[in-house]
C-alpha positions in Angstrom: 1.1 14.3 -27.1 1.9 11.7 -24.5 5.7 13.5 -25.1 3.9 17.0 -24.6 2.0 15.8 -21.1 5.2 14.2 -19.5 7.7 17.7 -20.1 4.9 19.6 -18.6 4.3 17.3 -15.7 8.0 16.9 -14.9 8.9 20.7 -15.4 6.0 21.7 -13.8 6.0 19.6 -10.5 10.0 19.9 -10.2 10.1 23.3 -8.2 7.3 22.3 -5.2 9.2 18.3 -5.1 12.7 19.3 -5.4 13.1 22.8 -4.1 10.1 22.7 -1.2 9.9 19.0 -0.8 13.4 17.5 -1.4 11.4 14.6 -3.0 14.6 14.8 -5.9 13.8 11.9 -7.5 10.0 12.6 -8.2 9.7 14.6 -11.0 11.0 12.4 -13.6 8.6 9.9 -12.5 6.0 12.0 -11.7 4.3 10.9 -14.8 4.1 7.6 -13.8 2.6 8.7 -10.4 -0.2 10.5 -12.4 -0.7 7.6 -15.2 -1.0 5.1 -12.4 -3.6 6.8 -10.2 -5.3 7.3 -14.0 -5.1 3.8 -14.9 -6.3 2.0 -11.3 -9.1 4.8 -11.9 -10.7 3.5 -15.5 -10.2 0.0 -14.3 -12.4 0.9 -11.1 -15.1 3.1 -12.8 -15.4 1.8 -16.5 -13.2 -1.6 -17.0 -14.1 -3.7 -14.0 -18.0 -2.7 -14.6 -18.3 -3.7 -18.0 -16.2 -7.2 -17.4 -17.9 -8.2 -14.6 -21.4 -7.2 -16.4 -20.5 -9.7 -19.1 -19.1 -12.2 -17.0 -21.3 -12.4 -14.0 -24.3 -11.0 -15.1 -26.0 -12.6 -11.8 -23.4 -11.9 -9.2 -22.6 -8.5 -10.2 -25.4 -7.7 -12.7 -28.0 -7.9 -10.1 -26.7 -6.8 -7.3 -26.8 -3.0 -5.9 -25.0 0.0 -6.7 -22.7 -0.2 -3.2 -22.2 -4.1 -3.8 -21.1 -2.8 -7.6 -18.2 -0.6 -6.5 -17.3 -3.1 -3.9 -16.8 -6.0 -6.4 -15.1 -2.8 -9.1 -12.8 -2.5 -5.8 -12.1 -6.0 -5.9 -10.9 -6.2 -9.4 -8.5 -3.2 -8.9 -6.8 -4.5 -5.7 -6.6 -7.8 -7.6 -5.2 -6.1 -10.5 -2.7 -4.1 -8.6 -1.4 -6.6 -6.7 -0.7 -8.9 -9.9 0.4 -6.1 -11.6 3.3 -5.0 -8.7 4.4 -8.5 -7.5 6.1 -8.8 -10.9 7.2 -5.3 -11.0 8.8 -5.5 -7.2 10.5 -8.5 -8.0 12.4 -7.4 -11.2 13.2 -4.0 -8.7 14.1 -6.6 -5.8 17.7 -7.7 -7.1 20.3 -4.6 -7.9 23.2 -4.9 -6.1 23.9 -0.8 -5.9 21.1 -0.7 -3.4 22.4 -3.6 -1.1 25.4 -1.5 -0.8 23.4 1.5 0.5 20.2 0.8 1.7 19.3 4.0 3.1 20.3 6.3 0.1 21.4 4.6 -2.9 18.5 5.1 -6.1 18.0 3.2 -9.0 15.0 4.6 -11.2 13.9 0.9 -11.6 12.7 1.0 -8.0 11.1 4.6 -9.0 9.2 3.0 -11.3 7.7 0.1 -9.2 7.1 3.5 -6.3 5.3 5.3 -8.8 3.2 3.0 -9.8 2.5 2.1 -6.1 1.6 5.4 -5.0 -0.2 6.1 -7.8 -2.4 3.1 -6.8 -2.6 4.1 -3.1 -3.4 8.1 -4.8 -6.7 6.4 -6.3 -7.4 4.4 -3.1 -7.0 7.3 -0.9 -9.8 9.1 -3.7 -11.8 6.3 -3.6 -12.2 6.0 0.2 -13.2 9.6 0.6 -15.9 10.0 -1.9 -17.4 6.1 -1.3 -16.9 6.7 2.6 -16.6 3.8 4.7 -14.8 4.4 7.6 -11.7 7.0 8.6 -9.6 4.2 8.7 -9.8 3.1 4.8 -9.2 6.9 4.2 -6.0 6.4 6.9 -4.6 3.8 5.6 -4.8 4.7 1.8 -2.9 8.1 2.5 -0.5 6.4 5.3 0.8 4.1 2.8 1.0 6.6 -0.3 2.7 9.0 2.0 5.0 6.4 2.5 6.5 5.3 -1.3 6.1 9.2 -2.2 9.0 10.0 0.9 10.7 7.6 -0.6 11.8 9.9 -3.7 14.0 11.9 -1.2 15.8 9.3 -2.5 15.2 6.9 1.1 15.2 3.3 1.4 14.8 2.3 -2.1 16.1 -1.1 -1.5 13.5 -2.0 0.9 10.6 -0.1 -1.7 10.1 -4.2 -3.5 11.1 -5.7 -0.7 7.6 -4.2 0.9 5.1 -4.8 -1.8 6.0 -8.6 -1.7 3.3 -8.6 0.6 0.9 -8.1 -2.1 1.2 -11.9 -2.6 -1.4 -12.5 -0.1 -3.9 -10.0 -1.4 -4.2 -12.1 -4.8 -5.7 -14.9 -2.8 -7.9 -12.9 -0.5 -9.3 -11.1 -3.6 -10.3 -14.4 -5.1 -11.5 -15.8 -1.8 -13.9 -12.8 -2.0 -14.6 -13.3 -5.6 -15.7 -16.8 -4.6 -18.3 -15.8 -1.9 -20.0 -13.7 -4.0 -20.3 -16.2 -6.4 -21.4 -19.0 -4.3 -18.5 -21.1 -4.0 -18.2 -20.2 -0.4 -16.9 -23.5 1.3 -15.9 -25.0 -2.0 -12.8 -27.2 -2.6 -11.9 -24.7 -5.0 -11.9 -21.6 -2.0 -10.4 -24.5 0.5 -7.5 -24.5 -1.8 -7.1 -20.9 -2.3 -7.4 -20.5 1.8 -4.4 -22.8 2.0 -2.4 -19.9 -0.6 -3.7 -17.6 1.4 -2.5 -18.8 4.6 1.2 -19.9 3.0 1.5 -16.5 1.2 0.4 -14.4 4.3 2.6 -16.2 6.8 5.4 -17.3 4.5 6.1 -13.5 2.9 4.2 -11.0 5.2 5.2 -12.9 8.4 8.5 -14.8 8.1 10.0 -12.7 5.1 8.6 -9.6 6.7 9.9 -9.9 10.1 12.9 -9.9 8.5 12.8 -7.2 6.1 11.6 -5.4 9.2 13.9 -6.3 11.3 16.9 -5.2 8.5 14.8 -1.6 8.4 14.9 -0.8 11.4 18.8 -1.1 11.5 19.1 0.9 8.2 17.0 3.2 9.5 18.4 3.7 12.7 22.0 4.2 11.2 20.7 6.9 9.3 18.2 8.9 12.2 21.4 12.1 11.8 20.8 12.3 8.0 17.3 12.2 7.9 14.5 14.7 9.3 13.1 13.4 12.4 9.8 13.2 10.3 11.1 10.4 8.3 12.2 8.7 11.3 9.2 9.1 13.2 6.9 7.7 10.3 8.9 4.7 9.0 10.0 4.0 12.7 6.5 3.6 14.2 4.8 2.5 10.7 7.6 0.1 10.5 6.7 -1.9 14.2 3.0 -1.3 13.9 2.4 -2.8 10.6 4.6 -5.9 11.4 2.7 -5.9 14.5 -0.9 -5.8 13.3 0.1 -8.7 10.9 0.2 -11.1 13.6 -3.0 -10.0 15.0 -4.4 -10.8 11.4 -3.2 -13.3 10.7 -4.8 -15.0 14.4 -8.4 -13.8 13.1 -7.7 -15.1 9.1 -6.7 -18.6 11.0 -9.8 -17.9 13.3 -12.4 -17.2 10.1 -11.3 -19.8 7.9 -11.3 -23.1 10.4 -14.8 -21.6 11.2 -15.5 -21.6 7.4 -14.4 -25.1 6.8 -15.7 -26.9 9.9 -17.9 -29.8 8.8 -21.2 -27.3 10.1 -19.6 -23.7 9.4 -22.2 -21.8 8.3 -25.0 -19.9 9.8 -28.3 -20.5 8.2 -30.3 -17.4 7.8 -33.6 -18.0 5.3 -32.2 -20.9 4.1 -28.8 -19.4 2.7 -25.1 -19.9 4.5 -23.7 -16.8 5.8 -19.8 -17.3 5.8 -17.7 -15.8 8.3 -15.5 -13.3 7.1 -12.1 -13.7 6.8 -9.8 -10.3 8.1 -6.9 -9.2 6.6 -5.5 -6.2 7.1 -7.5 -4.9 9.9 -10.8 -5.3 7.3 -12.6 -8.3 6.9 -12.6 -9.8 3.1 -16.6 -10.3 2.9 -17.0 -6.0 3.4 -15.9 -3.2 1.8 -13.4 -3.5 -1.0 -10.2 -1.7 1.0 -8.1 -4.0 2.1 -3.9 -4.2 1.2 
């Protein structure tokens, strides 16, 4: 069956990726694509409910059905990001793409990319039908767009390379996770704000400027073999994404010393409201969409 499903996939996507597209090295993982957005989708709508039900019958159990998906969010994010650090790492080291790093394919990395934009496929679904705000929607299809281009085959080497910044999502998941079930101020949240901080500076900062900087070459030495679409989106994602990570990183540093000052919370009928802490452009204490 499963056999059955991934011939028809593969034969039947192959004419609109290869022929109209030039996306050559999408059909064969073209199941995976599919799979993936199927998987982060049960996980979201049937998985994470019935988990966090059993576990946090208070927390979750009680709560409303927007604060629900929210926390369901949570637990997908948290599983993706888990899920792909170890993924882009064992695609991080093959020494055919350091060669090329504009062209050069190993179906390793097409793998780790379908199962990325698979992800960013259910995020992108997600955002629309629990509408938040245009920018969730944006930035769910911006960065799907982005791994999908990439089965031209283009910049495969930098593909892992990218989703290291995942790191920092694992410990701003659980820094949610530990609001919502009143730990907010805790040792236990002070130590995951010190990952936090080391992950987010350490790989999406230091490691990232790099990568970015190492992009933009490869990317420039390639603008004649490329359509000026490709150039244009990776160019300007490439600066504005490094970009906006400093300005996130000044309002996580902002959040959390407000969080941990000896009188950091605001008292509203006798409970602590926590500042939130932003990441990505979305503060952690909102809505679940935030890579």
């Amino acid at each position: 069956m499963a056999d059955t499903i991934r011939t028809y996939l593969r034969d039947a996507s192959t004419p609109l990726l290869t022929d109209t597209l030039g996306l050559t090295m999408m059909p064969k993982h073209i199941d995976t694509l599919v799979g993936s957005a199927l998987f982060f989708t049960v996980i979201h709508l049937i998985v994470a409910p019935k988990l966090s039900q059993a576990f946090f019958p208070e927390a979750y159990g009680k709560a409303d059905k927007k604060f629900q998906n929210n926390w369901s969010i949570h637990v997908v994010s948290l599983v993706h990001s888990l899920i792909i650090i170890v993924l882009a790492v064992w695609a991080s080291d093959l020494p055919a793409l350091e060669k090329d790093r504009a062209f050069a394919w190993d179906d390793r990395v097409g793998l780790v990319a379908a199962i990325a934009a698979g992800y960013f496929v259910w995020d992108t679904v997600d955002a629309i039908v629990n509408f938040v705000d245009i920018g969730f929607v944006i930035h769910g299809m911006a960065c799907g767009i982005t791994y999908i281009l990439g089965f031209r085959p283009f910049s495969a080497y930098y593909g892992p390379r990218c989703l290291f910044w995942e790191c920092s999502t694992v410990f701003l998941n659980i820094h949610w996770f530990l609001d919502k079930t009143g730990r907010s101020g805790s040792t236990l949240q002070l130590i995951n704000g010190v990952f936090l901080v080391a992950t987010f500076f350490g790989v999406r900062l230091m490691m990232g400027a790099k990568t970015s900087y190492d992009f933009w070459h490869t990317l420039y030495g390639a603008r004649n073999e490329i359509p000026l679409a490709y150039f244009l989106i990776y160019g300007v994602g490439n600066v504005s994404l490094q970009s906006l990570n400093w300005f996130w990183f000044s309002k996580m540093i902002s959040a959390l010393r407000k969080r941990f000052d000896s009188s950091p919370a605001k008292v509203s009928k006798g409970h602590k409201v926590a500042p939130p802490v932003y990441l990505n452009g979305h503060h952690a204490n909102g809505n679940g969409h935030h890579k």
